[in-house]
Backbone as CSV, one residue per row, in Angstrom:
resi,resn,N_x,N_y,N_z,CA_x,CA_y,CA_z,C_x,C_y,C_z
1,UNK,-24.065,-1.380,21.878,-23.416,-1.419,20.590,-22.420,-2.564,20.588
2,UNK,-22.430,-3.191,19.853,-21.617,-4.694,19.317,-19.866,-4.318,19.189
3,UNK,-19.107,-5.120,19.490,-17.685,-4.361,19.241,-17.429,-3.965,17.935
4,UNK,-18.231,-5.341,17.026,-17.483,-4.815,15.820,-18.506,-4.435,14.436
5,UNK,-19.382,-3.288,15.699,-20.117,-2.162,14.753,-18.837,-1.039,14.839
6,UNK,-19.163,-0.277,13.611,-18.016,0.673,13.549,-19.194,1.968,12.770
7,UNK,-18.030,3.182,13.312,-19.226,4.605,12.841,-18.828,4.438,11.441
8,UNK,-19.545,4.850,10.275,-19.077,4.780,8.541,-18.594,6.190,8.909
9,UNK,-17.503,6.252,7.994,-17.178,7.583,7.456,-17.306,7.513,6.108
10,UNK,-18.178,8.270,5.738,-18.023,8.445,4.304,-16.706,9.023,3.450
11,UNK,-16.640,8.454,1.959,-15.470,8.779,1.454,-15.332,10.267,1.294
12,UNK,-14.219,10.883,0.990,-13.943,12.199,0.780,-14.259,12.425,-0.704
13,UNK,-14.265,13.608,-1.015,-14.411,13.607,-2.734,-13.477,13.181,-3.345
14,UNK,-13.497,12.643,-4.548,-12.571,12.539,-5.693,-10.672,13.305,-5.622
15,UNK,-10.024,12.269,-5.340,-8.879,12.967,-5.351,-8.346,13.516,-3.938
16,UNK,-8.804,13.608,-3.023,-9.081,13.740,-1.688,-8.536,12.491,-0.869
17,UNK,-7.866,13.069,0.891,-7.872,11.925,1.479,-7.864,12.343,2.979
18,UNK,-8.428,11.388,3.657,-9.459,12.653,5.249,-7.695,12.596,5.771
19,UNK,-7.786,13.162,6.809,-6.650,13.150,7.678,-6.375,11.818,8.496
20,UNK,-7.427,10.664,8.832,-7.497,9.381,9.205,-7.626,8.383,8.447
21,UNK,-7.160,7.548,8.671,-6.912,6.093,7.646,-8.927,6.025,7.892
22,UNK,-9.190,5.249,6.663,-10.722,5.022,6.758,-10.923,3.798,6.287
23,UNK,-12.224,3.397,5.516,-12.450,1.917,5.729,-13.192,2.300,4.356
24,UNK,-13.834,1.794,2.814,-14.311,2.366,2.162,-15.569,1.008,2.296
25,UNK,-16.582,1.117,1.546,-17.422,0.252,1.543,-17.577,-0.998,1.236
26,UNK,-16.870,-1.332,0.607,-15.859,-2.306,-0.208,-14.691,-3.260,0.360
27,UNK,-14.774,-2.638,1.742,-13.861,-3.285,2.908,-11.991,-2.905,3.130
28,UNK,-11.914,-1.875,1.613,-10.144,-1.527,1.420,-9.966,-0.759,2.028
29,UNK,-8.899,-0.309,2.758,-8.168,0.579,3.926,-7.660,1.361,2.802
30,UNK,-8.326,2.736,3.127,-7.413,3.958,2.661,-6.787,4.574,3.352
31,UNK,-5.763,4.815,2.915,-4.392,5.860,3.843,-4.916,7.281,3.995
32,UNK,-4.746,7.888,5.131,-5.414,8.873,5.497,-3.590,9.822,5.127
33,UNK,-4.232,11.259,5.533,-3.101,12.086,5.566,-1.761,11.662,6.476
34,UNK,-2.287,11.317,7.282,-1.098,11.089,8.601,-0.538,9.897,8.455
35,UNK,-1.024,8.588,8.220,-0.337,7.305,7.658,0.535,7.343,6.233
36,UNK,0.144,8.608,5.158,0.949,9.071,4.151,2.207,9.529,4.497
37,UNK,2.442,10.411,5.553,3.283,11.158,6.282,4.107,10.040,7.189
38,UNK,3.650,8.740,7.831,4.918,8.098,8.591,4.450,8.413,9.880
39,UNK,3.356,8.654,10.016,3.098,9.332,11.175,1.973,9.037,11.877
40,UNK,1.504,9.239,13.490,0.141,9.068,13.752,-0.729,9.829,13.872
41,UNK,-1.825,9.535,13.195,-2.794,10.985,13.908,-2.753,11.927,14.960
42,UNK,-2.386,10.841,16.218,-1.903,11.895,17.193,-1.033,13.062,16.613
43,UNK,0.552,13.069,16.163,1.478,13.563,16.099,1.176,14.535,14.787
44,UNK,0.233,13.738,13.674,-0.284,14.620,12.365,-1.016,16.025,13.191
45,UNK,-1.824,15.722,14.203,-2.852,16.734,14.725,-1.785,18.146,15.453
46,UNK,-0.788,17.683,16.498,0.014,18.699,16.580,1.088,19.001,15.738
47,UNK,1.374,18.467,14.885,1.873,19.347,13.506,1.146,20.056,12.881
48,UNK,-0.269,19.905,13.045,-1.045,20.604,12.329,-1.308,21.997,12.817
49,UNK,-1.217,21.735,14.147,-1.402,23.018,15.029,-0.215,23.976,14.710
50,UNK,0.847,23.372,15.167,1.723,24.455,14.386,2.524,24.939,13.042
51,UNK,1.172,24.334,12.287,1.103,24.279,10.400,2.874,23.682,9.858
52,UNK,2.649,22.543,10.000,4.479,22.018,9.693,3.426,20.784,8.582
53,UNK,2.463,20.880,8.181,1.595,19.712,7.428,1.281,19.966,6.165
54,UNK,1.238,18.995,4.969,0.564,20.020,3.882,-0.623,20.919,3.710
55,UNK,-1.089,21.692,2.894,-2.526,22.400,3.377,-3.766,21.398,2.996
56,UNK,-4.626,21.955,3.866,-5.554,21.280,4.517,-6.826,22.426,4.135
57,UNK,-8.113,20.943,3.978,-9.521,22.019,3.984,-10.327,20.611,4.674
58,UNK,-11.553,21.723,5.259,-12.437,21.213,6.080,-13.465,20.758,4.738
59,UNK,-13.757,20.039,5.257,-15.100,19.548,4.564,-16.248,19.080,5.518
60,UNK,-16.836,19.471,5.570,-17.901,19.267,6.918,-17.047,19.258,7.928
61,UNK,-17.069,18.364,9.093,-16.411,18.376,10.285,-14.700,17.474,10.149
62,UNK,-14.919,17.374,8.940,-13.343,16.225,8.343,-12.275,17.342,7.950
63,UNK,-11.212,17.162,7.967,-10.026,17.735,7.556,-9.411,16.872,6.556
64,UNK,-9.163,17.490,5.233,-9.331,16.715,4.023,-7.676,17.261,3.192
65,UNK,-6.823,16.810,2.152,-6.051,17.024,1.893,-6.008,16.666,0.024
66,UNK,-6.122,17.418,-0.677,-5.279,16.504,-1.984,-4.589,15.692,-1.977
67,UNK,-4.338,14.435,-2.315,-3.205,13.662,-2.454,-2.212,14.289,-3.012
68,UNK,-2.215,15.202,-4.239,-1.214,16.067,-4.573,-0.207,16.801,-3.759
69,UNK,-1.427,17.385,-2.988,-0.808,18.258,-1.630,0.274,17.118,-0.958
70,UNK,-0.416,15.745,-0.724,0.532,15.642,0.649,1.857,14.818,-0.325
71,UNK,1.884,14.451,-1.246,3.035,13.688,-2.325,3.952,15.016,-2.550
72,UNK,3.504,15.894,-2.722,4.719,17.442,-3.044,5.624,17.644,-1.029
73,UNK,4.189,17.784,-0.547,4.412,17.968,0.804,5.909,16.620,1.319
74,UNK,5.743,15.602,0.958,6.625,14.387,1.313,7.897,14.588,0.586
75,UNK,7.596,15.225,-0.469,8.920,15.321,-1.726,9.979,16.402,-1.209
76,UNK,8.855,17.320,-0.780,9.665,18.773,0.017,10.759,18.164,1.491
77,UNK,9.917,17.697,1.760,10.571,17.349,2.832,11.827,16.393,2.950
78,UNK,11.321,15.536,2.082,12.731,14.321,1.330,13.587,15.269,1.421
79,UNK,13.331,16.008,-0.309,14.625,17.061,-0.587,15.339,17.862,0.672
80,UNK,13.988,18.242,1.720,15.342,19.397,2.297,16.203,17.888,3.536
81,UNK,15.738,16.384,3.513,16.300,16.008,4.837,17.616,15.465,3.958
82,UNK,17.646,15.314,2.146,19.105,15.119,1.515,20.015,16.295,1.734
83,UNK,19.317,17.569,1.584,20.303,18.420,1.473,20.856,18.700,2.847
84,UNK,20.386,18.625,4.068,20.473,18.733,5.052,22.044,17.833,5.506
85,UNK,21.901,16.500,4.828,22.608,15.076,5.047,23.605,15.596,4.798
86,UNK,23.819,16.347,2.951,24.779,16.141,2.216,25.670,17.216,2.613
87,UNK,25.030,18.548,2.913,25.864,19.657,3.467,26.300,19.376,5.254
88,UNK,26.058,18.309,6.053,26.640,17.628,7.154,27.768,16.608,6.670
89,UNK,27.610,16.150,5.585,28.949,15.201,4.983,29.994,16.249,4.431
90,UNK,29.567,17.118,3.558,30.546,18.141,3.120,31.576,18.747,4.244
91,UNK,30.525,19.176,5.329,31.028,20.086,6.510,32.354,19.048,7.246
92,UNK,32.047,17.502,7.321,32.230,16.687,7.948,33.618,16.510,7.099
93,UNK,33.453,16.092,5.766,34.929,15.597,5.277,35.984,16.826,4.998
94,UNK,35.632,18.196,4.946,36.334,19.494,4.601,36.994,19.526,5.927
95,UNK,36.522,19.314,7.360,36.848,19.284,8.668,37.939,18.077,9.358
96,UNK,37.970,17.330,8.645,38.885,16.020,8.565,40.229,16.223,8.530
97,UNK,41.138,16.456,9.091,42.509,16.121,8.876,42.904,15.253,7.988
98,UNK,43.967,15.305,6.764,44.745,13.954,6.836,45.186,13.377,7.755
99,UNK,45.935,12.264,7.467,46.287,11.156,8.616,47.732,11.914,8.402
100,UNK,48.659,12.022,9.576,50.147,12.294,9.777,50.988,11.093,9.486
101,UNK,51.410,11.162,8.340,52.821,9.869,8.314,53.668,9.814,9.665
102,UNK,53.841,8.961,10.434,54.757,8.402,11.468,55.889,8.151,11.342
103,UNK,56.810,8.725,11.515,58.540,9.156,11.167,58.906,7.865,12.355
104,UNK,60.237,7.026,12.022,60.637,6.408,12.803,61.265,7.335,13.714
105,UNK,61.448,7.560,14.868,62.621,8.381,15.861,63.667,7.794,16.211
């Protein structure tokens, strides 16, 4: 086999996107689930194991996602890493002393 034969993956259905970046016929790189996420397949696959991923369906031997799914899935996660931030700044400036004015002696 030649290096730069490659296996086809066929596209996913309509609206759909496999869990791996793919190649379409046409030569354009589609973003798979895990390159949506910031992430590598490796690291998408054990998140997946311990379901921390958006939901997921098999389609033949592929693991397939709505784009919907994983754009809510990214949004969720945004939101909770602001609120997370903002209630560590709250905690942070409520915990703050003023500064003590320095009396000459």
């Amino acid at each position: 086999m030649s290096e730069k034969a490659k296996l086809s993956i066929p596209a996913p259905p309509e609206g759909f996107v496999w869990a791996q970046d793919y190649e379409t016929a046409d030569g354009r790189i589609i973003l798979g689930i895990a390159s949506r996420l910031g992430i590598t397949y490796h690291t998408y696959r054990k998140w997946r194991m311990r379901g921390d991923t958006p939901p997921t369906v098999r389609i033949g031997k592929r693991v397939a996602a709505r784009i919907e799914w994983v754009e809510q899935f990214n949004a969720k996660r945004e939101k909770e890493a602001l609120d997370a931030f903002n209630a560590a700044v709250e905690d942070i400036e409520y915990s703050m002393r003023p500064a003590e004015s320095r009396l000459a002696a």
